[in-house]
N, C-alpha and C positions, 0 to 999 in steps of 0.2 A: 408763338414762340414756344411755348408750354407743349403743343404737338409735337414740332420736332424736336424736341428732347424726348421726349417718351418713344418717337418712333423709332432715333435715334438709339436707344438704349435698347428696341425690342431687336434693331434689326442684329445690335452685335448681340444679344442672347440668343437669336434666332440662328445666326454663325457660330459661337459656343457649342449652341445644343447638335446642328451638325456635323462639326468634329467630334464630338461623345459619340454619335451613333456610328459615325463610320470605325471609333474605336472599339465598339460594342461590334460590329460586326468582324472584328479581326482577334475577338477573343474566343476562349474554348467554348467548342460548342456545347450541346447539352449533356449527348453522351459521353461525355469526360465527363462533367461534373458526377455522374451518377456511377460512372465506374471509378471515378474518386470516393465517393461517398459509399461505393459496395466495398472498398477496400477497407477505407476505414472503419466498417461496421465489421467485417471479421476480423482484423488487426482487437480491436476492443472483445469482441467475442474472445480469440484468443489469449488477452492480456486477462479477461475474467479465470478463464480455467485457469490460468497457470498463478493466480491468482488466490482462488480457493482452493491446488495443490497443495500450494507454499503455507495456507493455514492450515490445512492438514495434517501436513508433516511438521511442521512448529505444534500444533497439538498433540499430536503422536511424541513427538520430543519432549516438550512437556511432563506428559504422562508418567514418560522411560525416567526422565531428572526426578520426578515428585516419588516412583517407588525406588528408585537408588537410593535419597535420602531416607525413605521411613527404613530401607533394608539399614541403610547408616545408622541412626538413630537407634533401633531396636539390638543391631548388634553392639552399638556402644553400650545400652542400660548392661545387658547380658553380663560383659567383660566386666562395667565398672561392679556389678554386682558379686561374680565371681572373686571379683580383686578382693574386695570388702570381705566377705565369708572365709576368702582364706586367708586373711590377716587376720578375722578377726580370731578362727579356729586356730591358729599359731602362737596366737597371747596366752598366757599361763590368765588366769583368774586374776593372781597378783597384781599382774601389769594391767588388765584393766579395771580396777578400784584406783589406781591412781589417776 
């Protein structure tokens, strides 16, 4: 009794497994896989460059923001120094002792 359950159970694995293969034989064949897989390896190539472009010019940006502010910066001391000098050259002595 112990046999035919066991045979029993190979024979429907044994029908199982020949429906898999008859669907393995109705999928794509190899050469798709591989000209899927060439596409997707220049697709990733390309997304690299354009990739290390996009840091580039964010760097390059960067750079251009970091000297606009010191040009900001250096030209603000300038003015506020000027400002100072010529207020303070407009005070009589008088006014500043108080």
């Amino acid at each position: 009794m112990v046999d035919n359950i066991t045979f029993g159970g190979r024979e429907e694995q044994a029908w199982t497994l020949r429906g898999e293969l008859k669907e393995i034989g109705t999928l794509a064949k190899r050469s798709s896989y591989v000209h899927r897989i060439t596409e997707l390896v220049k697709n990733s190539q390309k997304q690299e460059k354009d990739i290390a472009k996009i840091i580039t010019d964010t760097r390059e940006l960067q750079r251009e923001s970091n000297s606009a502010n010191d040009r900001l910066r250096r030209t603000y001391a300038l003015v506020d120094e000027l400002v100072f000098r010529s207020l303070f050259s407009s005070l009589t002595s008088s006014e500043i002792e108080c």
